[in-house]
N, C-alpha and C positions, 0 to 999 in steps of 0.2 A: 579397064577393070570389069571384071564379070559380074552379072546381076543376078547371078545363083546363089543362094545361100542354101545351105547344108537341111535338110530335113530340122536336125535332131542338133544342139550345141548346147554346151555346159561352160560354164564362166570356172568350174571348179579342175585343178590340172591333176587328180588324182581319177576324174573319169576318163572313160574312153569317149566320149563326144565334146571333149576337150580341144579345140583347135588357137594356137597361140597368133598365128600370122593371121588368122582370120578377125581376132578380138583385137588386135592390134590396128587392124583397120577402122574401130568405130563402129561397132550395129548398135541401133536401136530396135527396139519395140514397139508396135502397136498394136494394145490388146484389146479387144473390143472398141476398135476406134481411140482409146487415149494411151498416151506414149507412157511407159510403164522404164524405171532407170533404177528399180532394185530385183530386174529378172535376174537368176539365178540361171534355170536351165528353161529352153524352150521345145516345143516339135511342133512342128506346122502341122502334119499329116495326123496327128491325130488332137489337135486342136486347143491345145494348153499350154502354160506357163507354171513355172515355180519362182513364187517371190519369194525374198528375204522377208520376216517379221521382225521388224527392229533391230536391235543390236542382238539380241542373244543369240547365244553360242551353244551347240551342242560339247560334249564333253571330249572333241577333238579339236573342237575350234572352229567346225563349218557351221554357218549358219544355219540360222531355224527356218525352214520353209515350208510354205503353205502352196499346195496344187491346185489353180483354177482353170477351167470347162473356158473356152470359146474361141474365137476368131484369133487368129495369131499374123502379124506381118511385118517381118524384120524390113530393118533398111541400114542404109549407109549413113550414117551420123554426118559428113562432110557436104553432103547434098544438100540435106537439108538448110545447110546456112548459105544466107546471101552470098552472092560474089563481091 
């Protein structure tokens, strides 16, 4: 499996950095050093994430999110667990 993860991805399938086979594999996040499991959309290259804030909903039904500044490092969710 390759260790390249996409710049730019979006959890949401009505964007274009939407990738299915790719989220089917399990990424996580680490943002600023702690593992973040309500990202929304991420970019490494320029250094942010977008969480979920709670349950609400905008008036289409995508979540409400909030953009935060820093350090971005996906990974593969399967690695991380023991053998």
């Amino acid at each position: 499996m390759s260790d390249s993860f996409p710049d730019r991805l979006c959890v949401n399938p009505a964007s274009p950095y939407y990738d299915a086979d790719l989220l089917a594999k399990g990424i996580g996040i680490r943002f600023k050093g702690e593992e973040k499991t309500n990202v929304e959309e991420y970019c490494i290259s320029e250094g942010w994430v977008r969480l979920a804030v709670g349950k609400a909903v905008d008036r289409k039904g995508n979540a409400l999110t909030i953009k935060l500044q820093g350090p971005v490092e996906p990974f593969f969710q399967h690695e991380e667990d023991p053998a």
